[in-house]
Every structure is written in structure tokens, then in C-alpha cells.
N, CA, C and O of each residue as an XYZ file, in Angstrom:
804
protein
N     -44.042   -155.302    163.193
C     -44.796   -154.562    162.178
C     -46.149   -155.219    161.912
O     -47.098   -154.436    161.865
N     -46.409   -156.515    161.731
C     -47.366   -157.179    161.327
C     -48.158   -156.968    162.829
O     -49.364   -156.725    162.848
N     -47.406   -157.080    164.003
C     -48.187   -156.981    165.065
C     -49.319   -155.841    165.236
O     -50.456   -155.919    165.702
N     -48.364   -154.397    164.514
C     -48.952   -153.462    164.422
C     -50.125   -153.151    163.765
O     -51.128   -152.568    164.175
N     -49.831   -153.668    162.576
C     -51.377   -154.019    161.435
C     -52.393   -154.791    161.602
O     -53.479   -154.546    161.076
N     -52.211   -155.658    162.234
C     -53.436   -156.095    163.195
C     -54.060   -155.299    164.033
O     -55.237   -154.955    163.921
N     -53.289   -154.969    164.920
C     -53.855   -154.116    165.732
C     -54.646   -152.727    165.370
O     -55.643   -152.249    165.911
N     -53.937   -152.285    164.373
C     -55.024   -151.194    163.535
C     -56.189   -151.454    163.053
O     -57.223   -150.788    163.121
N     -55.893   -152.891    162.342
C     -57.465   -153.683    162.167
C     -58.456   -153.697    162.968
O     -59.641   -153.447    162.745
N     -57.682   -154.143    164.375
C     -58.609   -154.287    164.876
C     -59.434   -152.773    165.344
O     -60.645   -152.552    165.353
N     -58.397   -151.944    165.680
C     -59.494   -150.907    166.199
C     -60.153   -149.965    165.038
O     -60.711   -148.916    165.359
N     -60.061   -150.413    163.585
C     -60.231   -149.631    162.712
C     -61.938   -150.193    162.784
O     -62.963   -149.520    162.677
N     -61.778   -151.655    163.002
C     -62.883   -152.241    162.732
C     -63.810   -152.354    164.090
O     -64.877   -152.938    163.904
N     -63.484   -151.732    165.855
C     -64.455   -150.913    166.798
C     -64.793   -149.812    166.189
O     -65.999   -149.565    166.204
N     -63.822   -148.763    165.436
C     -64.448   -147.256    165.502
C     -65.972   -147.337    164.338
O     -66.986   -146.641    164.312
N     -65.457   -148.705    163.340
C     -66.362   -148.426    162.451
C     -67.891   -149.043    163.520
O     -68.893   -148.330    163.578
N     -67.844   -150.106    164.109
C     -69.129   -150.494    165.407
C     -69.196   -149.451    166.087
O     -70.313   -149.375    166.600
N     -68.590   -148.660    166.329
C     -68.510   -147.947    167.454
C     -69.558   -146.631    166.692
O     -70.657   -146.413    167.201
N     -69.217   -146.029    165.781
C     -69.865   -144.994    164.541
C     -71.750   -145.449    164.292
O     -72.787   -144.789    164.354
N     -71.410   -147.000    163.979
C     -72.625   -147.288    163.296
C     -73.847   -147.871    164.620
O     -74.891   -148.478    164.380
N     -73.539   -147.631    165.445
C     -73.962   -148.774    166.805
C     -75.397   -147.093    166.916
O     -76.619   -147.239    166.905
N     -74.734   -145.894    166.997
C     -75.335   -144.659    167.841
C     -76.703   -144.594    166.586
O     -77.840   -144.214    166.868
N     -76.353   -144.961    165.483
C     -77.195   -145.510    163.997
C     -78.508   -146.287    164.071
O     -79.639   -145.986    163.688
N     -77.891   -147.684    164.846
C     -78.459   -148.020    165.026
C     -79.849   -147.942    165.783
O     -81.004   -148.295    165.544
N     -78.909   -147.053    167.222
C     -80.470   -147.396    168.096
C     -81.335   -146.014    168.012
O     -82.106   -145.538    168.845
N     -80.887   -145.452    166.520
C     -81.772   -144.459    166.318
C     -82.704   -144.689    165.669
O     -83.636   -143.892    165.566
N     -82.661   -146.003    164.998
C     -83.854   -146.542    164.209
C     -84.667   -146.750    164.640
O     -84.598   -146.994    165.844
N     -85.653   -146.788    164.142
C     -87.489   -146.796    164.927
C     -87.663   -147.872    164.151
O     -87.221   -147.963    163.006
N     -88.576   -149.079    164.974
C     -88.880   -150.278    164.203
C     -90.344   -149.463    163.290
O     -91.220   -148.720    163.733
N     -90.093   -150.024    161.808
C     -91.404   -149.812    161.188
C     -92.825   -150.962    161.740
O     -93.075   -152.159    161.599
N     -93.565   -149.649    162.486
C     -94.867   -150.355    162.322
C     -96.100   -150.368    161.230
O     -96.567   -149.335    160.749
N     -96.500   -151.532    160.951
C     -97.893   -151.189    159.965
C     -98.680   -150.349    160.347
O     -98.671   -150.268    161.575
N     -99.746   -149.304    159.597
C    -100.316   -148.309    159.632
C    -101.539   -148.693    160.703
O    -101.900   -148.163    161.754
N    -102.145   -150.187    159.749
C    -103.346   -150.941    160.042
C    -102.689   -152.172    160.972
O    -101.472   -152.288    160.831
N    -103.259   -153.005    161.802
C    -103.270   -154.015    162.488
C    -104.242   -154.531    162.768
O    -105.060   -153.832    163.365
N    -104.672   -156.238    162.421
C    -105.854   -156.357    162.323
C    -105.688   -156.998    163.747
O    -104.758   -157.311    164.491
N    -107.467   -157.049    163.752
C    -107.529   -157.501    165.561
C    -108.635   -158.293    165.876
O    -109.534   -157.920    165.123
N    -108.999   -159.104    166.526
C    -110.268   -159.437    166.708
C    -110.903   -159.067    168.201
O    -110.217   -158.709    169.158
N    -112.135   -159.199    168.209
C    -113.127   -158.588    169.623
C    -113.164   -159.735    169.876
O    -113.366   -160.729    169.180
N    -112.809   -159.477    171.703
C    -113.091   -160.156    172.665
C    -113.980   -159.315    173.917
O    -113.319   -158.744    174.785
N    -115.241   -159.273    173.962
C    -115.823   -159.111    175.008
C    -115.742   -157.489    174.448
O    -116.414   -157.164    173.469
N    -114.883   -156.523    175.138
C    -114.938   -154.985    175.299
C    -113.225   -154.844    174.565
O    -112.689   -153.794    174.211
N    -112.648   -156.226    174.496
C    -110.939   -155.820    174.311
C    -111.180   -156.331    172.578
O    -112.171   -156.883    172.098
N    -110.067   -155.976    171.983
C    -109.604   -155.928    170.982
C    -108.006   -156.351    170.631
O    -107.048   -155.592    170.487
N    -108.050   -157.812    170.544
C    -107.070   -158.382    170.607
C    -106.019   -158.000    168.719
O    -106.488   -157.806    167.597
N    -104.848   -158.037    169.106
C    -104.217   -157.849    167.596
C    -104.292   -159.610    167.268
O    -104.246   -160.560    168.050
N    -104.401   -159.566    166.028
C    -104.644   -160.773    165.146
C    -103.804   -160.676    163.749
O    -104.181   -159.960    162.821
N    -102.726   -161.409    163.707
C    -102.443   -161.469    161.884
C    -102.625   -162.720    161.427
O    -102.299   -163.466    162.351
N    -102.978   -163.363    160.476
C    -103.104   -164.465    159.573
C    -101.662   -164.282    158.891
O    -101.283   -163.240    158.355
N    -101.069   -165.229    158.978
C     -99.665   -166.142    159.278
C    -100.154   -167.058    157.783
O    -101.298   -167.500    157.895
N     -99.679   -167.292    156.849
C     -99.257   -167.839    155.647
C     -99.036   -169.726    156.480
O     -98.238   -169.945    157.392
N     -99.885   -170.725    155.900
C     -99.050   -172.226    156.313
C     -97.709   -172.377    155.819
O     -97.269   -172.084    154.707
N     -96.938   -173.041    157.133
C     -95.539   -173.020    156.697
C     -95.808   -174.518    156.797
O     -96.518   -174.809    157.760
N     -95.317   -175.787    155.850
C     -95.179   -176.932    155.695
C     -93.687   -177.579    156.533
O     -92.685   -177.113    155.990
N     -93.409   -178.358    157.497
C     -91.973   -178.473    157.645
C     -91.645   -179.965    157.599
O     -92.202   -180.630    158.473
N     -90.822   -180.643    156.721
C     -90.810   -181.954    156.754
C     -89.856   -182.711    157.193
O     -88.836   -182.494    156.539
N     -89.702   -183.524    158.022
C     -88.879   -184.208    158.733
C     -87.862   -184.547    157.063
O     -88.153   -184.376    155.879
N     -86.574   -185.102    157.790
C     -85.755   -185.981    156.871
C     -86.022   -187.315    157.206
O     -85.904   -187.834    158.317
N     -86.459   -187.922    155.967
C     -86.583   -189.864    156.105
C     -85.437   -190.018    156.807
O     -84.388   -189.415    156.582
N     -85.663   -190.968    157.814
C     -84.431   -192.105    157.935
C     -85.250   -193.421    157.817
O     -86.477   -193.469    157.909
N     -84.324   -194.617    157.573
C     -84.116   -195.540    157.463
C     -83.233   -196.703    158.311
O     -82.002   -196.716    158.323
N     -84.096   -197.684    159.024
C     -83.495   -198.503    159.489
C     -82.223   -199.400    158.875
O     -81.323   -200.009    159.452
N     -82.545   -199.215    157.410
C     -81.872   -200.859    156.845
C     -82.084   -200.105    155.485
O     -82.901   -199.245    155.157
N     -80.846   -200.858    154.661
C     -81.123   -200.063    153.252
C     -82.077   -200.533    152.779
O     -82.846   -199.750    152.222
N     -82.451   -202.119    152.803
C     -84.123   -202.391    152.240
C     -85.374   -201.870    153.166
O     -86.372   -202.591    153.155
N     -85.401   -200.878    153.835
C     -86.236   -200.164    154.353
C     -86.295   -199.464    153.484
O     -87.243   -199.536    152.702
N     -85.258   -198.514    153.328
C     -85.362   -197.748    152.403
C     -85.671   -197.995    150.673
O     -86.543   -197.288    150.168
N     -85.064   -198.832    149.950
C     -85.780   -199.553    148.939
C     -87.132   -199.567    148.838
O     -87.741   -198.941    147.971
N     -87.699   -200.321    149.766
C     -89.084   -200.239    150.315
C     -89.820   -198.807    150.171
O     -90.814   -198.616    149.470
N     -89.259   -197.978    150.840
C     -90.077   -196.773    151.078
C     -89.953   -196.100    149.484
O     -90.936   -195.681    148.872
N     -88.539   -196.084    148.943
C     -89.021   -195.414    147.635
C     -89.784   -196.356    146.466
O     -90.335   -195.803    145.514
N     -89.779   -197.243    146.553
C     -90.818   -198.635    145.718
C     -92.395   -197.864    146.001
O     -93.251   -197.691    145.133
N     -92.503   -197.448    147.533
C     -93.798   -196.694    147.921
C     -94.175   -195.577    147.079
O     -95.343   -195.352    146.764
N     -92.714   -194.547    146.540
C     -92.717   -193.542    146.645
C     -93.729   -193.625    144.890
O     -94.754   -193.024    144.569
N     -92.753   -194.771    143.978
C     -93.099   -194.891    142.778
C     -94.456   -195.345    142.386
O     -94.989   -195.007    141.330
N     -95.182   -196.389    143.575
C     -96.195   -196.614    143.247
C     -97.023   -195.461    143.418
O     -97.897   -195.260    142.574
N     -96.873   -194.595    144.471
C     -97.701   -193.940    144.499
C     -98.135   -192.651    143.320
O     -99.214   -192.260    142.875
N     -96.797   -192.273    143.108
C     -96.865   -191.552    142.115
C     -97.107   -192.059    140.940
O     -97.228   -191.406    139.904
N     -97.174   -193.055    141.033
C     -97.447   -194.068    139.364
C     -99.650   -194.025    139.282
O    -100.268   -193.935    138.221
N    -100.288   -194.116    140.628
C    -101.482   -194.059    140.990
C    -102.462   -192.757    141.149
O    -103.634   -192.485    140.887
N    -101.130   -191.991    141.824
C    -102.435   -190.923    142.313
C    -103.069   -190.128    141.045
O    -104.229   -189.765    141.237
N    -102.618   -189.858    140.027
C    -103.179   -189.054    139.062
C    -104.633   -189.747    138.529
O    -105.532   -189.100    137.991
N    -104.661   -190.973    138.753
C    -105.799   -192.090    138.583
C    -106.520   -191.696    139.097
O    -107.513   -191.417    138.425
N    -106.609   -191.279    141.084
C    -107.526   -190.973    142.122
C    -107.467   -189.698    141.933
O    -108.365   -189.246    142.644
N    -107.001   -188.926    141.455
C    -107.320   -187.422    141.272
C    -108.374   -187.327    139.936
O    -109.360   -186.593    139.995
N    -108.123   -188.002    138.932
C    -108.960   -188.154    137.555
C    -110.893   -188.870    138.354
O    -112.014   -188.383    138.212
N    -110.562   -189.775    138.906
C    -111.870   -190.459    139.485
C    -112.795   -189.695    140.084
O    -113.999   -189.682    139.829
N    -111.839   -188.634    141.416
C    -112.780   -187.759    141.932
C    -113.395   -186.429    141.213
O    -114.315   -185.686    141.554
N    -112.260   -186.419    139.737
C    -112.947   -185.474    138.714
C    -114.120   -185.880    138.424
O    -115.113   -185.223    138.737
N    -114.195   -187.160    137.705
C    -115.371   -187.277    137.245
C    -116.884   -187.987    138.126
O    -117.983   -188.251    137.637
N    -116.436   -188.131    139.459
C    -117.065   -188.695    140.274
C    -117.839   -187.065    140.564
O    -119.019   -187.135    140.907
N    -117.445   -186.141    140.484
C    -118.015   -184.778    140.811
C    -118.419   -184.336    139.937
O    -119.077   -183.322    140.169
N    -118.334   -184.672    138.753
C    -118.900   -184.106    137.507
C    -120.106   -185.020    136.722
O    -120.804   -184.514    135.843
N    -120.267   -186.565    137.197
C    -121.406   -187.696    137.310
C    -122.487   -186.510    138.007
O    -123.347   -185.959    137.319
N    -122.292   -186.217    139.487
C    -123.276   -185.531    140.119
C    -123.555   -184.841    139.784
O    -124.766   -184.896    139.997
N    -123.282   -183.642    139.087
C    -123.490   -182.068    138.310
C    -124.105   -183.032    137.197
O    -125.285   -183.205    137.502
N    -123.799   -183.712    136.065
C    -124.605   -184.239    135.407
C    -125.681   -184.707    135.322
O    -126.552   -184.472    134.483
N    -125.694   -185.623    136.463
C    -126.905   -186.808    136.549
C    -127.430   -186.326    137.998
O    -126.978   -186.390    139.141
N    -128.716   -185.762    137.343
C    -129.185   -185.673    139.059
C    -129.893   -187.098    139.217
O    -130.064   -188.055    138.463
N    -130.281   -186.754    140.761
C    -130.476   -188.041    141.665
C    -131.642   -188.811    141.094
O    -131.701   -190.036    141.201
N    -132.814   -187.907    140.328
C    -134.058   -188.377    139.756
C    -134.121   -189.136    138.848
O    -134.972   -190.015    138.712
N    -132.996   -188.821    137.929
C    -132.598   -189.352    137.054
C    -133.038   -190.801    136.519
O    -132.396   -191.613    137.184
N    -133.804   -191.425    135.663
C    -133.989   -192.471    135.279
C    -132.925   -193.310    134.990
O    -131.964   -192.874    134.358
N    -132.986   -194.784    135.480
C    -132.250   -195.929    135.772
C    -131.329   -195.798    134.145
O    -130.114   -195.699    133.972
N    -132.502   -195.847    133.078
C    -131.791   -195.901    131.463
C    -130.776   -194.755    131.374
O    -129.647   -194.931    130.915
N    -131.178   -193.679    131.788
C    -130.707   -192.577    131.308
C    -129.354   -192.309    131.989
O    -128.494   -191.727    131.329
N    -129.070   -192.720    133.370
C    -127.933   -192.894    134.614
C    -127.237   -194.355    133.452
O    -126.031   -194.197    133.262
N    -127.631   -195.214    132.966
C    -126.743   -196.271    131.932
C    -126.246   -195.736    130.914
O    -125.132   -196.135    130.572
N    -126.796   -194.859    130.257
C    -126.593   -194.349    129.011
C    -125.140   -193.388    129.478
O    -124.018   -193.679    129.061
N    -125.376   -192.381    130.278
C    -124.293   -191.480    130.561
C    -122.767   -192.363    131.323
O    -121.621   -192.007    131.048
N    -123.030   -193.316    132.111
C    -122.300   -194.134    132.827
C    -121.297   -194.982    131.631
O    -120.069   -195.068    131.621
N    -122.211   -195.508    130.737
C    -121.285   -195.841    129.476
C    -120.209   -195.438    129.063
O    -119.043   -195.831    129.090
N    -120.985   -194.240    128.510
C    -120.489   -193.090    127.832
C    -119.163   -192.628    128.502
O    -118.165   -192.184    127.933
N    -119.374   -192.837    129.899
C    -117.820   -191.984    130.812
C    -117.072   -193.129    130.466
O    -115.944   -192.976    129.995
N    -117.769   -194.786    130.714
C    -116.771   -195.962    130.363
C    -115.564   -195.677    129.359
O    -114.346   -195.640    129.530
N    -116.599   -195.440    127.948
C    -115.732   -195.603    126.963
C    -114.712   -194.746    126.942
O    -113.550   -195.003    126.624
N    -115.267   -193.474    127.367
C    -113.922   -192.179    127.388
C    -113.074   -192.719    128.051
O    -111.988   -192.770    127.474
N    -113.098   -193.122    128.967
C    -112.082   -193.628    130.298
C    -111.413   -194.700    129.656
O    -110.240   -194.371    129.480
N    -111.640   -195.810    129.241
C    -110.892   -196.862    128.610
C    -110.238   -196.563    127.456
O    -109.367   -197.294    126.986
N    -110.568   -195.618    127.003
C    -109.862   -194.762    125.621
C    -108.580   -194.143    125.760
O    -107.513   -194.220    125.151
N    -109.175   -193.262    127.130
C    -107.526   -192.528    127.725
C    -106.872   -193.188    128.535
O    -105.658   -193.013    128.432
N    -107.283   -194.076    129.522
C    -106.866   -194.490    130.872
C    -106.426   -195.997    130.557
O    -105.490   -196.434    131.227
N    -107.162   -197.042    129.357
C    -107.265   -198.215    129.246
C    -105.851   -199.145    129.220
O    -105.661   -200.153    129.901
N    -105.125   -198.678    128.475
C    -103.959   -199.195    128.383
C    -102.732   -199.613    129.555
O    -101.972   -200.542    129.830
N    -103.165   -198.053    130.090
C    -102.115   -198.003    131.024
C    -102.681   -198.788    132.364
O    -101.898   -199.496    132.997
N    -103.896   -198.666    132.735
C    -105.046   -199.304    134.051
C    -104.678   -200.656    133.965
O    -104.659   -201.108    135.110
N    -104.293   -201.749    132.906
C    -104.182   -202.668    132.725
C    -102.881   -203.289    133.028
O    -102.758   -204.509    133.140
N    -101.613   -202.201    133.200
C    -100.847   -202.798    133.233
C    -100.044   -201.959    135.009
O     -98.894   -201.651    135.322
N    -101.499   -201.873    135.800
C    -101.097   -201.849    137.014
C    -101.154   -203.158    137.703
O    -102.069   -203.963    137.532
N     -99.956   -203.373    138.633
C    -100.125   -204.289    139.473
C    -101.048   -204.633    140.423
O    -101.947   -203.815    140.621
N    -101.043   -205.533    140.986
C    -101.878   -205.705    142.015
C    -101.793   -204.851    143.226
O    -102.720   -204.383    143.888
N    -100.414   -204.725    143.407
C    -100.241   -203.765    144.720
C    -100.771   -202.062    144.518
O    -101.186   -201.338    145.423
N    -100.631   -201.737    143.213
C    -101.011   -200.937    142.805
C    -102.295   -200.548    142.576
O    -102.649   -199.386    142.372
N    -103.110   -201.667    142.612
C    -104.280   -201.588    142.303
C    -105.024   -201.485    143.904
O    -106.201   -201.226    144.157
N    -104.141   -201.720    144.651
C    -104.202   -202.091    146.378
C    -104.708   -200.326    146.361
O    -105.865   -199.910    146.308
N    -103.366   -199.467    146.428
C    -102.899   -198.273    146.894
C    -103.947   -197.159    145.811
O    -104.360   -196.126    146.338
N    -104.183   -197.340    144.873
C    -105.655   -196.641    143.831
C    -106.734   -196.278    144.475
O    -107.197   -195.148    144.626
N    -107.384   -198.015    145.113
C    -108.731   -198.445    145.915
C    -108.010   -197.366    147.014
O    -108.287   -196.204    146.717
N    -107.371   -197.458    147.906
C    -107.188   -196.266    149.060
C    -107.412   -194.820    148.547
O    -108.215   -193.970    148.930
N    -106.401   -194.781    147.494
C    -106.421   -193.005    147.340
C    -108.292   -192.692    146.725
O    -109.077   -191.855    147.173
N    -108.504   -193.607    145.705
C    -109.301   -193.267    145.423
C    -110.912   -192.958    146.619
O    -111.865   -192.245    146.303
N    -110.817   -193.479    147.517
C    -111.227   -193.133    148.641
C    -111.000   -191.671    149.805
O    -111.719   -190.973    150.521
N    -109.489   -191.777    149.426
C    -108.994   -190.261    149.572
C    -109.470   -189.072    148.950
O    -109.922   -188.225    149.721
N    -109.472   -188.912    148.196
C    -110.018   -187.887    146.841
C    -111.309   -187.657    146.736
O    -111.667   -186.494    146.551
N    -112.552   -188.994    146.858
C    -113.805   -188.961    146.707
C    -114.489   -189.091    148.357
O    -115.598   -188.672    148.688
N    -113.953   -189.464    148.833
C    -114.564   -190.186    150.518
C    -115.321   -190.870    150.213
O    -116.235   -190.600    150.993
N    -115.602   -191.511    149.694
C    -116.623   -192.857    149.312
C    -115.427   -194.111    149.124
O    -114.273   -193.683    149.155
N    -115.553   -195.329    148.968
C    -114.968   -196.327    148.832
C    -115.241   -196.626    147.665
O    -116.381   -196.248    147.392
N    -114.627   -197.239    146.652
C    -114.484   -197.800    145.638
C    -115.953   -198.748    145.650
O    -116.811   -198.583    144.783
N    -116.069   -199.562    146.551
C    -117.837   -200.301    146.139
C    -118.639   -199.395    146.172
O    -119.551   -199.304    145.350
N    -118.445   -198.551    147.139
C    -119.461   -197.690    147.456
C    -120.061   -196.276    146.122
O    -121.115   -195.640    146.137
N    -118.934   -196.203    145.144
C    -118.830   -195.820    144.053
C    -119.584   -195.904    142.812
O    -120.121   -195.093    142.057
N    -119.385   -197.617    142.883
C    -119.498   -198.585    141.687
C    -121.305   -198.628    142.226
O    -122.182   -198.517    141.370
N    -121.584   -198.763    143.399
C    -122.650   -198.890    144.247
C    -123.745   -197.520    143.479
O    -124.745   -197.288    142.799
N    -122.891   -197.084    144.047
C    -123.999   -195.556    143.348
C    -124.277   -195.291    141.608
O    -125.320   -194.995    141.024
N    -123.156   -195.483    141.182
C    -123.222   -195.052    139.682
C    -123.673   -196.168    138.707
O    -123.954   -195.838    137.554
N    -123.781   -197.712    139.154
C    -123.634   -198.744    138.396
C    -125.187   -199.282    139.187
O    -126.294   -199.402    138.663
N    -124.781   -199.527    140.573
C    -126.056   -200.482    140.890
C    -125.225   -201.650    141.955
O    -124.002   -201.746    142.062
N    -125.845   -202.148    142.392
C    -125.519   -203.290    143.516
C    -125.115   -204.064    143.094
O    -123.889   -204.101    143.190
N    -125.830   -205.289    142.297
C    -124.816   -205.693    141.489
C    -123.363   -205.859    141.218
O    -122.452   -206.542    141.684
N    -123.504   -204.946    140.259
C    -122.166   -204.672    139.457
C    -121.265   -204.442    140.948
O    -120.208   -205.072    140.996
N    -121.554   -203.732    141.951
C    -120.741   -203.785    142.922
C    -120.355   -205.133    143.573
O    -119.245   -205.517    143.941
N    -121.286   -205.616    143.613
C    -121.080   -206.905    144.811
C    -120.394   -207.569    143.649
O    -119.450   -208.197    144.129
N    -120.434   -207.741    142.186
C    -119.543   -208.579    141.365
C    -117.838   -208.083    141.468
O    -116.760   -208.677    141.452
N    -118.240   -206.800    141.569
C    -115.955   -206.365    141.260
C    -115.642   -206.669    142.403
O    -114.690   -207.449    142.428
N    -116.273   -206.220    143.953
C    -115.932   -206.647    145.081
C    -115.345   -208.131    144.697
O    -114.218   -208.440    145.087
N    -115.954   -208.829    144.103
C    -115.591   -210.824    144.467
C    -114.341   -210.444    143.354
O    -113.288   -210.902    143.798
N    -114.205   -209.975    142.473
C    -113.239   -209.837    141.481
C    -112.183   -209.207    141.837
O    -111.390   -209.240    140.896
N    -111.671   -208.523    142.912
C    -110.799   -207.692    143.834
C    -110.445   -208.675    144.629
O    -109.268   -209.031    144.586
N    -111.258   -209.265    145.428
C    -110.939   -210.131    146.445
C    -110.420   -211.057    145.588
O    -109.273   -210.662    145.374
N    -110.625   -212.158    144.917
C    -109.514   -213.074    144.199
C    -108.567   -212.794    143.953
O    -107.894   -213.812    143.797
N    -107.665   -211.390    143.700
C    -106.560   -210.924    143.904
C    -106.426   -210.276    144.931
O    -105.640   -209.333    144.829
N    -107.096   -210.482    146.301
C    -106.203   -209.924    147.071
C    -106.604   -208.556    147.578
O    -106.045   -207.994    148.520
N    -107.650   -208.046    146.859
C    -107.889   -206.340    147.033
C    -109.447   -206.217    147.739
O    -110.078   -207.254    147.533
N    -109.897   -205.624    148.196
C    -110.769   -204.796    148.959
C    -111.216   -203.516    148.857
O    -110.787   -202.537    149.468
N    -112.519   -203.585    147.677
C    -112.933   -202.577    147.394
C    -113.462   -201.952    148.417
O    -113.600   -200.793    148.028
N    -113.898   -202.046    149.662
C    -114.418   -200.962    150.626
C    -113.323   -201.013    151.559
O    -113.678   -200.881    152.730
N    -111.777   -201.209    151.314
C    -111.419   -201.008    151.871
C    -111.378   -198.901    152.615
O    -111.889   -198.068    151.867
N    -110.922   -198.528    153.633
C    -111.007   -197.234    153.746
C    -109.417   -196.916    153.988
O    -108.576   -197.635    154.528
N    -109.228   -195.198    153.237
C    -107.908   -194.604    153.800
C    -107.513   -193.953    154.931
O    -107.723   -192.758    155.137
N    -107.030   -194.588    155.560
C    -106.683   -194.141    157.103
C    -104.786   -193.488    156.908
O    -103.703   -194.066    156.817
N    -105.248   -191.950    156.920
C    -104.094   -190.736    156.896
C    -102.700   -191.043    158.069
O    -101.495   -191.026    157.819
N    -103.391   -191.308    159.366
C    -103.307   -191.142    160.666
C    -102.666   -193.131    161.224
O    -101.758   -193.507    161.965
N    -103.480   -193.723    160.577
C    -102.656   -195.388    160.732
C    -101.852   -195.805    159.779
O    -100.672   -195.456    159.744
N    -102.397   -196.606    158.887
C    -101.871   -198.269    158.605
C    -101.355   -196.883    156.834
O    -100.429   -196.961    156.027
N    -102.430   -195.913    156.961
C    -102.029   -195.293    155.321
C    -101.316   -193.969    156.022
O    -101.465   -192.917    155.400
N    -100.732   -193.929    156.971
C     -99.472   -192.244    156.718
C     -98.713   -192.323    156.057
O     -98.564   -191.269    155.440
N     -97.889   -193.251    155.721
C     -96.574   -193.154    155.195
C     -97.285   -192.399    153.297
O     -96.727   -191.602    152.544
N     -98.497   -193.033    153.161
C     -98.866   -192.853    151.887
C     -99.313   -191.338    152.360
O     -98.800   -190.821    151.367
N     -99.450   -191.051    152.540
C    -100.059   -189.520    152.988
C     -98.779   -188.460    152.870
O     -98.586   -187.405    152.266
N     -98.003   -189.314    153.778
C     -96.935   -188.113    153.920
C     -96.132   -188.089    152.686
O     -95.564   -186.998    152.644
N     -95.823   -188.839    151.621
C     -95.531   -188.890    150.157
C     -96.367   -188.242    149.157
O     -95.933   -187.586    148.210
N     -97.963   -188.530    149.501
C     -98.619   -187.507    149.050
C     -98.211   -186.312    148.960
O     -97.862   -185.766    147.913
N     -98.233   -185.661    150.413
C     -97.649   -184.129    150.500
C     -96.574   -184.173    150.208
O     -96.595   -183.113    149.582
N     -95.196   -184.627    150.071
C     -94.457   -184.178    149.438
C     -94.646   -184.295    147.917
O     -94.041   -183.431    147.283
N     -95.332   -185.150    147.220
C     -95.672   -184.702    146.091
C     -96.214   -183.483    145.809
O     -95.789   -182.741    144.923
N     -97.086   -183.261    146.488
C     -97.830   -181.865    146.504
C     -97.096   -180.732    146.414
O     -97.416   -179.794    145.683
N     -95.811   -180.755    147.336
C     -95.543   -179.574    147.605
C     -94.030   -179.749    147.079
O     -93.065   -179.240    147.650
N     -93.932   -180.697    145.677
C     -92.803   -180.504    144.566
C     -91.685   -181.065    144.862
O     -90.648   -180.938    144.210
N     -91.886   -182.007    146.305
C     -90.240   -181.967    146.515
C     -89.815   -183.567    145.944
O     -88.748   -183.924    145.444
N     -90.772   -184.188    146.151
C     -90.645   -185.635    145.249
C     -91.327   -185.996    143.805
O     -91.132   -187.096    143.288
């Protein structure tokens, strides 16, 4: 009996493929009305613009203090970048302000002025970054602006004042012209970047 009820199953469940199959290949694929295309020569090639799809590997890890390591990365970085995103704000908004003609007094007066705001909002917390942290800032902040951190201080302050924080970096260890390299010694910081970016860390 049970043999039998299977077996009805089963062909209950061809007639229903069997019904819906003649269904199927009566369907017409929907085409778009429009198709965009671009010119080549006399031809007219079809063209669609495709949305970026992001795809991210899964970390592995050699060693669990690899991994330690890499999320220690993950925290500094996210503990920094809002710093190098704030810098290249106002590093773009110095220029819209202060044009290039600008008198030496008048480029001091406004330069202040961003000081104090900045140590007002930023002061507390800037102080109680580490050194390594202060390492991975000098990079991004290079990221964000494409200028280097001397090269910064260089423009908005004066030579000087640059060649002084430079010696004041270097006694701990840091390198204001250092540069961010995406592609070497700085991917791993890059590729944490984008996953910050794109919400998943």
C-alpha cells in the first residue's frame, strides 16, 4: 500500500512538470523597450552600466595572535579615521576661505581661529591617542587630503612650524611626511577602511 502512495506521488508530481513545462516555453523573455549602446565606427554596440558590486574575501589568520593583531588594527583604525576625515574637511574649507593672496597676518588670524575650534572639540580626546595611533592618523590623514601631514602644517602654518613638529614626531617615533601606500606596506589599513565604509565592521 505505502508502495502504492509513493508511486502516485511520484507521477502526480511528473503530470504536474509535465502540465507546467508546455507553460513554460511559452514564455517570452521580457525585453527592455530602450537599450543603451555606444558607437563604434558605423556599429552600435549594446552597453548597460552595471551598479559596483564590492566582494570581500573572509580574513584568515595564521595564528590566533595574528588575528589579535589584525583586530587591535581594526580598533585603531576606527578609533582615527574620523580625525582624517574631519582634517580633510577643514583642509578644504582653509582653501575656500583663505585664498592664496591672502596676507601672511590674515592666513594667522584664521589658522588660529580653526586651532582653537579644533582643540575645543577634538582636544581632549587627540591627547589621549597613542603613539601608534598617532602613526596610522599621519597616514590616513594623507589619505583623505593627499598632502602629507608636513606638507600641511607647511602650507597653512609656514616652514617653520613644520620643520619643528617634524623633530617633535620623530622623537616619538613618527614621520610626518610619511606617505599612504593603499597597494604596500598600508593595504591591510585600506582594506578595513572599506569595510568600514561599507558597514560591515
Amino acid at each position: 500500500m505505502r508502495k502504492t502512495e509513493t508511486m502516485s506521488k511520484i507521477f502526480l508530481i511528473w503530470i504536474v512538470f509535465l502540465l507546467t513545462l508546455p507553460a513554460v516555453k511559452a514564455q517570452k523573455p521580457t525585453v527592455p523597450n530602450y537599450l543603451g549602446g555606444i558607437k563604434i565606427d558605423n556599429d552600435t554596440i549594446p552597453h548597460i552600466e552595471l551598479p559596483q558590486v564590492n566582494v570581500f574575501p573572509k580574513a584568515r589568520f595564521k595564528s590566533k595572535q595574528e588575528e589579535q593583531q589584525y583586530w587591535r588594527l581594526v580598533w585603531r583604525v576606527k578609533k582615527v579615521y574620523p580625525y582624517a576625515k574631519e582634517a580633510a574637511r577643514l583642509y578644504q574649507k582653509y582653501q575656500q576661505d583663505v585664498p592664496e593672496n591672502a596676507k601672511r597676518r590674515d592666513r594667522r588670524v584664521y589658522v588660529k581661529k580653526a586651532e582653537d575650534e579644533l582643540m575645543k572639540l577634538y582636544g581632549p580626546k587627540l591627547k589621549q591617542l597613542s603613539i601608534t595611533d598617532g602613526r596610522i592618523l599621519i597616514k590616513l590623514i594623507d589619505r583623505e587630503t593627499h598632502n602629507t601631514s608636513y606638507d600641511l602644517i607647511d602650507q597653512v602654518k609656514g616652514t617653520v612650524p613644520a620643520v619643528f613638529w617634524q623633530g617633535i614626531a620623530r622623537v616619538f617615533g613618527n614621520n610626518l611626511k610619511s606617505h599612504y601606500d593603499p597597494y604596500g606596506e598600508d593595504r591591510q589599513i585600506e582594506q578595513i577602511i572599506r569595510y568600514i565604509e561599507a558597514g560591515l565592521i
